[in-house]
ZAZA-45704 format. One record per residue (C-alpha): residue in one letter; z, y, x. Coordinates in steps of 0.001 Angstrom, whole numbers, plus 500000, padded with zeros to 6 digits. Layout:
AZYX...
% end
This chain:
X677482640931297837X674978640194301146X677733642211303148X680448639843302128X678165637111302219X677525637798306217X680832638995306700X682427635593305957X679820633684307713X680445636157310821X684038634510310510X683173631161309724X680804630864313236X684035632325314970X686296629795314010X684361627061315196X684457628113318541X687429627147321006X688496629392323614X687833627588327289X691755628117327892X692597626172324558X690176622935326167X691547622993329174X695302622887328161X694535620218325342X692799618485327625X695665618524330507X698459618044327833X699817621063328872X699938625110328618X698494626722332057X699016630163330652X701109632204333501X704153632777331096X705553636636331500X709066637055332894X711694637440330193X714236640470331521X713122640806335159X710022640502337150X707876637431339352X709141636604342882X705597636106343728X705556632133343415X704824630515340278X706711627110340741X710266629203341876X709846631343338949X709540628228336386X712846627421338273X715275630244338251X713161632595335945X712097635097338266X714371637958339106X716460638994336345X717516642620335461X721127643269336825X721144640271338708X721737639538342598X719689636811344015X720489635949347804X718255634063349883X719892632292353272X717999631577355853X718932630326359698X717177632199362644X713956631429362900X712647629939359587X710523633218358521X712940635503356975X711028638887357536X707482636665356375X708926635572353065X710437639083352581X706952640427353319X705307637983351101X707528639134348131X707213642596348654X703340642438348714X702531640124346304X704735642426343756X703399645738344992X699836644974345718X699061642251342703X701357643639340115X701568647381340775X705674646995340802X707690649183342754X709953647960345662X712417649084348004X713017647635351130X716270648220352975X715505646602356484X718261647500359352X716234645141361980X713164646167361875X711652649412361892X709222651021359140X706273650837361699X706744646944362155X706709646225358902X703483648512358471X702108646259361445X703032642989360010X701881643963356217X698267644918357327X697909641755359704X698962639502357337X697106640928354506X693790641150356477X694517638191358812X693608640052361587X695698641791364553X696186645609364689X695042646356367626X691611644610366667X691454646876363550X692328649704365436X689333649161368214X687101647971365934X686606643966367163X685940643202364080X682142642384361813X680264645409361096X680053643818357957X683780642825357388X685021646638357771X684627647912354071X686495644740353333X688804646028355685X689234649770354777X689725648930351246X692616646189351975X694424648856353985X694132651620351741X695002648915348917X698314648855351488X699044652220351729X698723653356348292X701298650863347138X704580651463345681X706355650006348845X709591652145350270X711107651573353424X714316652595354934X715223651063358473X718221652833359149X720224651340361946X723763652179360642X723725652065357105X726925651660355237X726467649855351888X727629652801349979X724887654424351535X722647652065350568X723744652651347077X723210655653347028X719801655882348551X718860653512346074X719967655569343142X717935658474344357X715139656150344568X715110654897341253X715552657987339750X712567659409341147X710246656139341493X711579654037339177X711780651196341230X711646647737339800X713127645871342942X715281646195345797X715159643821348962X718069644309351765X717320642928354797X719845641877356131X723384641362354687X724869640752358235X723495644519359726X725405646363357053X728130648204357444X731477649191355331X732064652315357016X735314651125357528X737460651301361184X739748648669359752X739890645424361044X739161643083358693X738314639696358242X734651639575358830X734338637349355301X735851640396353719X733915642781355201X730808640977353777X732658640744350923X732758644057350091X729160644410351145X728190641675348337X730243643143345526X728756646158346497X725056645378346311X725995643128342797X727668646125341528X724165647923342134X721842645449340105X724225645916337575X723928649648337041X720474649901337997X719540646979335608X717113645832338090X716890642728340625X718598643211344066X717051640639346429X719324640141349658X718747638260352675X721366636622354932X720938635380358195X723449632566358846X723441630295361465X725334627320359375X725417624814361965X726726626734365331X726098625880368470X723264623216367273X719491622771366193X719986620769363247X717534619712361014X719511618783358382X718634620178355001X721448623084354016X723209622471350622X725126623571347759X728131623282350307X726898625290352417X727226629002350435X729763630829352077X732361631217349366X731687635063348801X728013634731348306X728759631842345968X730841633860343982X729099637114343601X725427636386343785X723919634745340328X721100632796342198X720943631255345744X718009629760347496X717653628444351044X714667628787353220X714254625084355067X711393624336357387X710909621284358871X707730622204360943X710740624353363498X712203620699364579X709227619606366171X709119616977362933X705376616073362242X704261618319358857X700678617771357570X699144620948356415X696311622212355501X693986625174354946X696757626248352448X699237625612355197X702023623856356392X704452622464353310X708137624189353297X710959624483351084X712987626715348161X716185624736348165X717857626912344847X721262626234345687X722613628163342727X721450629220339481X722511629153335959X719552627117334612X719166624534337649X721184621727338796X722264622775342498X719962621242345492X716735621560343343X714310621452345763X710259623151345430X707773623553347949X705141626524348766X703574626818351766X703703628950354933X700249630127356928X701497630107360155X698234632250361466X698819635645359123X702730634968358855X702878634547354884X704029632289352455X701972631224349183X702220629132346113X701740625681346861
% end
């Protein structure tokens, strides 16, 4: 009877305790908990996945972004907050840059400091275990690279079959839509060609049942440095079609417009052009840190 006796006042003194998590979202009005991703995994930034739900299984998302507004940084800042904070496993198809650039600007941006300081040693005696373990962190992620010049994008499919089939790879990122080829000697429209390309790389999320992230570098406005803020309008009609989310990468910082930042850097923005769940032109910020080249949560 004693046993009982202490085993219901064990449970009593348990329940009236509350959990510091249940205070604080009572006491905001509101649940704080970092909600899991139904069907598909994070893109890294908290407020775009409350907005388009992450990156869905089977789905193609396609980010467009002029010259110049960070394209390879935000593509890096995916990749390694997936790989090196949630242990996922991503390919990256880059025909611009090679796989020892994209070594170079993972470690710098991950460390904050330049290569060639790391590799001479200007750094703190006392910073360099710091150090070692944020680059072996790098190298022991799941993070695949192919920088083939000339790839065609059945190629591409096919190199990313083999992938997941042996690494079971949760994401694939093409960088960019504009250096892939068809294969083909025809001459075709070039909005066909990317056409093809598109339905292509959709057709590949399907099968795979995993997110395909692609990038497209468009200048939308030729001819001109505009600072005007790109819109639903402005999808080309075959990535509107075939790709289930679109987002635009807009800074203002690039038209010498005055931007107040901070230690969590300079404010830029997710326009998601396109998406199921979102009226179009929904507009979020995160922030870029122009020093290490990465983006973060606002």
């Amino acid at each position: 009877m004693a046993e009982n006796t202490l085993e219901v006042t064990e449970q009593s003194a348990v329940a009236d305790f509350s959990t510091l998590e249940d205070v604080v979202n009572q006491t905001l009005g509101q649940d704080f908990k970092v909600k899991p991703i139904e069907n598909g995994i994070s893109t890294g930034f908290e407020i775009l996945d409350k907005e388009i739900g992450g990156l869905q299984n089977g789905n193609l998302t396609t980010i467009i972004v002029k010259p110049g507004m960070g394209k390879t940084a935000l593509l890096l800042s995916i990749a390694t907050n997936l790989a090196l904070k949630k242990d996922h496993s991503i390919a990256i198809f880059s025909a611009e840059r090679s796989k020892e650039r994209i070594a170079k600007r993972i470690i710098e941006s991950e460390t904050g400091m330049s290569l060639n300081n790391i590799q001479n040693g200007k750094f703190k005696a006392e910073d360099k275990e710091h150090i070692n373990t944020l680059i072996n962190t790098i190298a022991k992620s799941n993070i695949f690279i192919n920088d083939s010049t000339e790839l065609t994008h059945f190629e591409l499919s096919q190199k990313a079959i083999n992938l997941k089939q042996v690494n079971d790879v949760n994401l694939i990122i093409v960088d960019y839509l504009e250096l892939i080829s068809t294969g083909s000697n025809e001459d075709i429209p070039i909005e066909e060609k990317f056409r093809i390309i598109v339905e292509s790389l959709k057709e590949l999320a399907r099968d795979l049942n995993i997110p395909v992230l692609l990038f497209s570098q468009q200048q939308l406005y030729p001819g001109i440095i505009s600072e005007v803020k790109p819109e639903f309008n402005d999808i080309p009609q075959y990535l509107n079609e075939l790709s289930d989310v679109v987002l635009f990468l807009h800074r203002c910082d690039i038209y010498n417009k005055p931007v107040v930042g901070n230690s969590k850097g300079k404010p830029v923005e997710i326009i998601v052009a396109k998406n199921k769940d979102v009226s179009p032109n929904k507009t979020i910020t995160i922030r870029y840190i122009e020093s290490i080249a990465k983006f973060t949560d606002n």
